[in-house]
N, C-alpha and C positions, 0 to 999 in steps of 0.2 A: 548516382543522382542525388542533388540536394534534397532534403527534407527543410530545414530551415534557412533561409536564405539571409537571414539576420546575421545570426551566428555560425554559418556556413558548415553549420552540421552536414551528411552526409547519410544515410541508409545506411551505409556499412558500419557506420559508429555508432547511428541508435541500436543497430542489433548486436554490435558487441557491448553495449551497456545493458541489453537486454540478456547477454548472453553473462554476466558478472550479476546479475540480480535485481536488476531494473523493473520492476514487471508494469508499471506506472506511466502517462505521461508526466504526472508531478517528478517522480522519479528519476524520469531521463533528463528533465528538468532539472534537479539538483546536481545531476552529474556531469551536464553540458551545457545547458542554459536553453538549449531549443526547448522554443514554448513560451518563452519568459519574456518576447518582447512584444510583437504584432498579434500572436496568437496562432495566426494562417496555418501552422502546422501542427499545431496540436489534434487532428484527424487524421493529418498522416500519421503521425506518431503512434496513433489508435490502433489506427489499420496495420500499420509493421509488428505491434506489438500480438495484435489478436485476441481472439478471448480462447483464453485457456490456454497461455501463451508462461505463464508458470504456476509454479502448484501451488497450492491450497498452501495455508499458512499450516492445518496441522501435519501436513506429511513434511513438513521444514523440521519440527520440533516438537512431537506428541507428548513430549515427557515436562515441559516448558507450559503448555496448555494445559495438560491435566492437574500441576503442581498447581497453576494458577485459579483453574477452577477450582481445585478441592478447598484451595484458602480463602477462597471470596464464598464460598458454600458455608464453609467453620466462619466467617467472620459474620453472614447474614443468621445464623443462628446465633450465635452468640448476644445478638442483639435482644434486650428484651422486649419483650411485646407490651404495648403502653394500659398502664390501668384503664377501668373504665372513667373514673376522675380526670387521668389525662387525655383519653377521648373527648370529651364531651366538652 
């Protein structure tokens, strides 16, 4: 069955772009272009996708997120905290 009738996407195609990492309508969007003209389908898109239709970004790469938080952590310390002259 179509999903976009613009660009004559198909269900079986959003869900194999959903099945390579799509987890998005933006997503499926960048990879096929349904969504990108009339709109109309971007709720189907929603619907095929579902929620909780991929995982959470930290089970993708916990070692990538906690690197990232530990240096955004070290770099808010590192800041100094402003005199009371620069307060005021």
């Amino acid at each position: 069955m179509y999903v976009c009738s613009c660009f004559g996407i198909t269900e079986q195609q959003v869900r194999q772009h959903a099945e390579t990492g799509a987890c998005t309508p933006r997503q499926i969007a960048g990879a096929c272009k349904a969504g990108t003209d009339c709109g109309s389908c971007v709720r189907k898109i929603q619907a095929l996708l579902g929620r909780g239709a991929c995982p959470r970004r930290e089970a993708l790469d916990p070692v990538v997120l906690t690197t990232t938080a530990a240096t955004a952590a070290t770099a808010a310390a590192s800041v100094p905290a402003p005199t009371a002259a620069e307060a005021a």
